[in-house]
C-alpha positions as CSV (number, residue, x, y, z in Angstrom):
1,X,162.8,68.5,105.8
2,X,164.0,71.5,107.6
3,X,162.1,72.1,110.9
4,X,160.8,75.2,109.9
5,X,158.9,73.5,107.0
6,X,157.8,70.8,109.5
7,X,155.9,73.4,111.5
8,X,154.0,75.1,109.0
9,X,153.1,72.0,107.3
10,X,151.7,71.1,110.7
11,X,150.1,74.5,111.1
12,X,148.3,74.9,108.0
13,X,145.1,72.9,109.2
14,X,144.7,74.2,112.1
15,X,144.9,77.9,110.7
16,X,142.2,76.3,108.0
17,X,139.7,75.2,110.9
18,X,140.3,78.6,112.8
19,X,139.8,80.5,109.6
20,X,136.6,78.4,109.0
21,X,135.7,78.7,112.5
22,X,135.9,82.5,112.7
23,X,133.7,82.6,109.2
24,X,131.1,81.0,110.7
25,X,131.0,82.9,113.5
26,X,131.1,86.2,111.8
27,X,128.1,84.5,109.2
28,X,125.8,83.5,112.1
29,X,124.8,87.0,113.3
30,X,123.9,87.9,109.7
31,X,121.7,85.2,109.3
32,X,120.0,85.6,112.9
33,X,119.2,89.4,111.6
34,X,118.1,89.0,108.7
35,X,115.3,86.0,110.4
36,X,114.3,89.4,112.5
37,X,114.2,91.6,109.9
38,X,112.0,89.5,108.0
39,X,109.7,89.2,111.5
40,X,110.0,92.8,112.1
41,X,108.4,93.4,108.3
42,X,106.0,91.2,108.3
43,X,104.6,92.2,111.5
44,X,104.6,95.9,110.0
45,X,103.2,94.9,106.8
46,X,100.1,93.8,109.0
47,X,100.0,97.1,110.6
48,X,99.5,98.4,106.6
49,X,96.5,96.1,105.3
50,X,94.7,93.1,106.1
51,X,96.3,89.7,104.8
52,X,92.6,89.0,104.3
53,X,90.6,89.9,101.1
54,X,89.1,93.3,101.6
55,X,88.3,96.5,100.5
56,X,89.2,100.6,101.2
57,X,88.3,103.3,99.9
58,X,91.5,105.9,99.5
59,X,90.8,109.5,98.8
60,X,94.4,111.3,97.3
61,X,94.8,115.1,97.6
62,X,98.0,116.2,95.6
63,X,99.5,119.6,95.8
64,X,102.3,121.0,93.2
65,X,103.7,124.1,92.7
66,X,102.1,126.8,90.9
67,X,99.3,124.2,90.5
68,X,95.6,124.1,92.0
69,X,95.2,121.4,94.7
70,X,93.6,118.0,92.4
71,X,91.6,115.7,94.2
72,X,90.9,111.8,93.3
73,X,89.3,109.0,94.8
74,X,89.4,105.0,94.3
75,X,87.8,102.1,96.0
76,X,90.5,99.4,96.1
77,X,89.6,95.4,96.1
78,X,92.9,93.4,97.5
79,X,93.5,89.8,98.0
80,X,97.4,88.8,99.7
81,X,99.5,90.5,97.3
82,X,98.9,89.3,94.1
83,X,95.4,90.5,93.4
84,X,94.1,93.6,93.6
85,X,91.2,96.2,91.3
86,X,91.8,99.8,91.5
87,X,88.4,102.0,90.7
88,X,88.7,105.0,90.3
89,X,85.2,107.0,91.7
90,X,86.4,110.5,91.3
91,X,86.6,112.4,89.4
92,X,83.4,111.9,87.7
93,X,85.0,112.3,84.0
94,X,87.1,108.9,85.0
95,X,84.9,106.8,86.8
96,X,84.6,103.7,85.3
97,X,88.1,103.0,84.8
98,X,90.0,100.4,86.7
99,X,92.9,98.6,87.4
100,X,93.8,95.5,87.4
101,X,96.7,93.4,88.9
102,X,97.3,89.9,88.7
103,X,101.3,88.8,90.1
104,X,103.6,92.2,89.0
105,X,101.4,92.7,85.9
106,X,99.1,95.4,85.8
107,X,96.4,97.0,83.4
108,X,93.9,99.4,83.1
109,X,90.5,99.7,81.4
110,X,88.8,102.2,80.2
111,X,84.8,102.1,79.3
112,X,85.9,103.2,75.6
113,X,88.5,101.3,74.9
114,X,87.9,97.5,73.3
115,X,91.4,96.4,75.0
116,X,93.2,96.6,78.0
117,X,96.3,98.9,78.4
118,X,99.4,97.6,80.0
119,X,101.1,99.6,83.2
120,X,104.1,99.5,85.0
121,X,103.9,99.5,88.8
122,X,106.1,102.3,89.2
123,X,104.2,104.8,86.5
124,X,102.7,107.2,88.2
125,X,99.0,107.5,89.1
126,X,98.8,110.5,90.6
127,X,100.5,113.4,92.4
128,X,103.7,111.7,94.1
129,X,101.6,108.4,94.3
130,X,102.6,105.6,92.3
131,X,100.4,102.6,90.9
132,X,102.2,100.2,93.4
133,X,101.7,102.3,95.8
134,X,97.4,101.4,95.7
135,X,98.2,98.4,94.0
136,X,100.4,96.2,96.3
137,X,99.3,95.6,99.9
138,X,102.9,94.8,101.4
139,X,106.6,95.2,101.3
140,X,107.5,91.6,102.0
141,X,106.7,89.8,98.9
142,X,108.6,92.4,97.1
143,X,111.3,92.9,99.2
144,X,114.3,91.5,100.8
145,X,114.8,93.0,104.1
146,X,117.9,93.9,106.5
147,X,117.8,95.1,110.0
148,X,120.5,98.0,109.7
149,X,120.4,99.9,113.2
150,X,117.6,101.0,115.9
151,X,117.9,104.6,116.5
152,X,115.1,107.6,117.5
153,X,112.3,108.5,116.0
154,X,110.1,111.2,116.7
155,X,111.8,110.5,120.4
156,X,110.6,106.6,120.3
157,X,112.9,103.7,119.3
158,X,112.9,102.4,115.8
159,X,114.2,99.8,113.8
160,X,115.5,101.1,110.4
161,X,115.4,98.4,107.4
162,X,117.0,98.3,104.2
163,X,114.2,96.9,102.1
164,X,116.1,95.3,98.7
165,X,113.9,94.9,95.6
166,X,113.3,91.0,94.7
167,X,113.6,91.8,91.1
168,X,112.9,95.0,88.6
169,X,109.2,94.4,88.6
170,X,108.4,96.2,91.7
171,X,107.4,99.5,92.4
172,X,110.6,100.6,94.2
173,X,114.2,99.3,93.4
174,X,115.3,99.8,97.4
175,X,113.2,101.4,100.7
176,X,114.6,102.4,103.6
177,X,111.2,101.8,106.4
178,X,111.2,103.1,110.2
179,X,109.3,100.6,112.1
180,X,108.4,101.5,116.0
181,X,110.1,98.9,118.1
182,X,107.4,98.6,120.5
183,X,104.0,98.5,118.3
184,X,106.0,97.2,115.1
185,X,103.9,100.1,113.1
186,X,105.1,101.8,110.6
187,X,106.0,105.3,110.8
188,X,108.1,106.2,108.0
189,X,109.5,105.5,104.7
190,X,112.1,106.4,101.9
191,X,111.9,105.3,98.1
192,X,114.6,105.0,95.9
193,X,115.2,105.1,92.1
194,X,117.2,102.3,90.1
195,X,119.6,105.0,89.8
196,X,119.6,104.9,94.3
197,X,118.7,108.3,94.0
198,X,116.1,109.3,96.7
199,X,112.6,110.2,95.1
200,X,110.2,110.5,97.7
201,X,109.1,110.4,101.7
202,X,105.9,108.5,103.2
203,X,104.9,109.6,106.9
204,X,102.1,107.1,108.5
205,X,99.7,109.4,110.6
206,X,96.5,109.0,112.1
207,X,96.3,105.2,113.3
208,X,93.3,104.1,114.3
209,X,91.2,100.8,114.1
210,X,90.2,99.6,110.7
211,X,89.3,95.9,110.0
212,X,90.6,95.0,113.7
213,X,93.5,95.9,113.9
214,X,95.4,99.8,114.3
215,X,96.6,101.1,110.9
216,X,97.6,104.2,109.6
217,X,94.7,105.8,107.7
218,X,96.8,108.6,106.8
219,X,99.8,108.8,104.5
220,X,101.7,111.9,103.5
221,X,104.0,111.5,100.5
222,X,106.4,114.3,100.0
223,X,108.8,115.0,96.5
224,X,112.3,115.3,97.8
225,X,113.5,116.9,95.1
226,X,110.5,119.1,95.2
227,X,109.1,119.3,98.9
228,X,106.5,121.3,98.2
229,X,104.9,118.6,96.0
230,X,102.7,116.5,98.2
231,X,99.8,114.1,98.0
232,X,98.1,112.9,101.3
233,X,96.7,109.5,101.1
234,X,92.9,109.0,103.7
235,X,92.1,105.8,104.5
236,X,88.4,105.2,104.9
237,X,85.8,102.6,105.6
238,X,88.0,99.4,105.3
239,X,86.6,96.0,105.7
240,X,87.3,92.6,105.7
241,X,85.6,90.7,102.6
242,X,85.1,87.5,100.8
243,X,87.0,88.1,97.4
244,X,86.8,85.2,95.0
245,X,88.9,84.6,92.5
246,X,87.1,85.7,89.9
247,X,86.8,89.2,91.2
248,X,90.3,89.6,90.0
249,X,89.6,89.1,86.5
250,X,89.4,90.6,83.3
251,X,85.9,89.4,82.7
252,X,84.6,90.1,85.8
253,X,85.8,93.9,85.8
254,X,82.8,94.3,83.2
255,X,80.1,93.9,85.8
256,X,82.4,96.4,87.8
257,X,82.3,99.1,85.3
């Protein structure tokens, strides 16, 4: 064996550790981020809603061009982020109809229809707000997130996360969220299409206590194809309650109607 061989048969191993070695090392970092990441949501998701069972009533103004401003109201019932009924109180021609979702699957019924009709999570309910958007009470359970950069905001420091959908059935297939790095509130948000096309902005204005802790009780959602299509989502009057189960059923929604 020449001597040439000899040394690169000796060398082989120890390139295979430092190769391994270096991997790991580069690996590490990714997993320590995305640890905060998923910290850095979930302490923004409980800047959003209670964890708790409770209710809110959201009042929607939606502006579109060349149209008259249309204004809606619901009362919502959540529980984690699985269970939730939608009522609609305004206007008075709808009242009576409500949504229900149980998981990712979502329905609505109506006073004069016998059956339920199925909904997807991303139809939309009205103006540039989506069903998910009432519907679902947090980003973590439907999204996987990454800690991309922190960067200014409105001249404070922010974290900006890539928020990855955990499957089709969410409202959003990817959201990129500005979280304030002191508070860990929420201050703004982009939502993407399947196709990654960007469909709409959410500000977070107006934070003030609600159910004990500071939220934002204001929401402005803006078209970004066509900005001067906007809905502005009021918080009011939220409080923690004792939901049972059996609020978030199709039986019970009769007694609700």
């Amino acid at each position: 064996m020449s001597i040439a061989a000899h040394v690169s048969r000796r060398l082989v191993p120890v390139i295979s550790v430092l190769a391994l070695a270096v991997s790991s090392a580069l690996a590490a970092p990714s997993g320590e981020e995305d640890a905060e990441a998923r910290a850095i949501l979930e302490r923004s998701d409980e800047a959003r809603f209670p964890s708790e069972g409770f209710q809110v009533d959201v009042g929607i103004s939606s502006k579109s061009q060349g149209e008259n401003e249309e204004q809606r109201k619901y009362r919502v019932l959540s529980k984690g982020n699985d269970n939730t009924v939608v009522m609609i109180l305004e206007p008075a021609s709808e009242r009576g109809q409500i949504m229900l979702m149980k998981g990712r699957d979502l329905w609505i019924f109506m006073p004069n229809v016998s059956q339920p009709i199925r909904l997807g999570l991303a139809q939309r309910l009205t103006g540039q707000v989506a069903n998910g958007d009432l519907a679902r009470a947090n980003f973590t359970g439907d999204y996987s997130p990454r800690l991309l950069r922190t960067e200014k905001y409105e001249g404070e420091d922010h974290h900006v996360l890539e928020l990855t959908a955990v499957d089709r059935g969410v409202t959003y297939r990817r959201v990129m969220l500005w979280v304030e790095k002191d508070t860990l509130r929420p201050r703004k948000a982009e939502f993407y299409s399947l196709s990654n096309r960007l469909m709409k902005t959410c500000i977070y204005e107006n934070f003030q206590n609600m159910a004990g802790k500071s939220r934002a009780s204001r929401l402005v959602m803006t078209d970004s194809l066509k900005p001067g299509n906007v809905s502005i989502l009021e918080y009011q009057s939220m409080k923690l309650r004792d939901l049972p189960d059996k609020v978030f059923s199709k039986d019970y929604l009769k007694k609700l109607q």
